[in-house]
C-alpha positions, 0 to 999 in steps of 0.5 A: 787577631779575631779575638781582638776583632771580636772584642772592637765589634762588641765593643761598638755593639755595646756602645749602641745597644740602646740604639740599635734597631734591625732593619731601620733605615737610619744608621751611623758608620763606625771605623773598625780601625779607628775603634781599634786604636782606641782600644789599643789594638794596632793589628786591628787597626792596620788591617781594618783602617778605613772599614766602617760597621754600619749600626742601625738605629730606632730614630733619627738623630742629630746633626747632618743626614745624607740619603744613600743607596741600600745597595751600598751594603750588598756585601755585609753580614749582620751580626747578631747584636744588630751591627753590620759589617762586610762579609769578609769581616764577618767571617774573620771575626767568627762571630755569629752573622746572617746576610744583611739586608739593607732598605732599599733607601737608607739614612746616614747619620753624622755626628 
């Protein structure tokens, strides 16, 4: 299954390439078993139903914002294309990652 896993983060990764930008603290959340349904995977999707990767992004965008607490993300790891994702994520997908480190004051995005 990493293999699939892998193939959804990089996959919301390339959706937001553009974007994303380290250390910003605007950001939107993707459900990993969302995109993994879309994507077909059902493994996937079972497993991480209700998971969101957090995808900083350069600016605000559009639609409805809500301020949250940074320390939401206490637990995530930040892959190298810039999304974060929690830990135990991290390391069942094999992917290279670091600790995140969230703003104290973040901005949510919902499209």
């Amino acid at each position: 299954m990493s293999n699939n896993l892998d193939e959804v983060l990089t996959n919301i990764s390339e959706q937001y390439k553009e974007d994303i930008s380290s250390g910003s603290r605007f950001c939107l959340e993707v459900d990993i078993g969302k995109r993994a349904q879309e994507m077909g995977y059902s493994d996937v999707k079972e497993k991480y139903q209700g998971v969101e990767a957090v995808v900083p992004v350069k600016e605000a965008k559009q639609g409805m914002k809500v301020r949250i607490d940074g320390r939401t993300y206490v637990r995530y790891a930040q892959l190298e294309s810039g999304i974060a994702v929690p830990g135990y994520v991290a390391k069942e997908s094999g992917l290279p990652h670091s600790a995140y480190e969230a703003n104290d004051s973040m901005i949510r995005h919902f499209a």
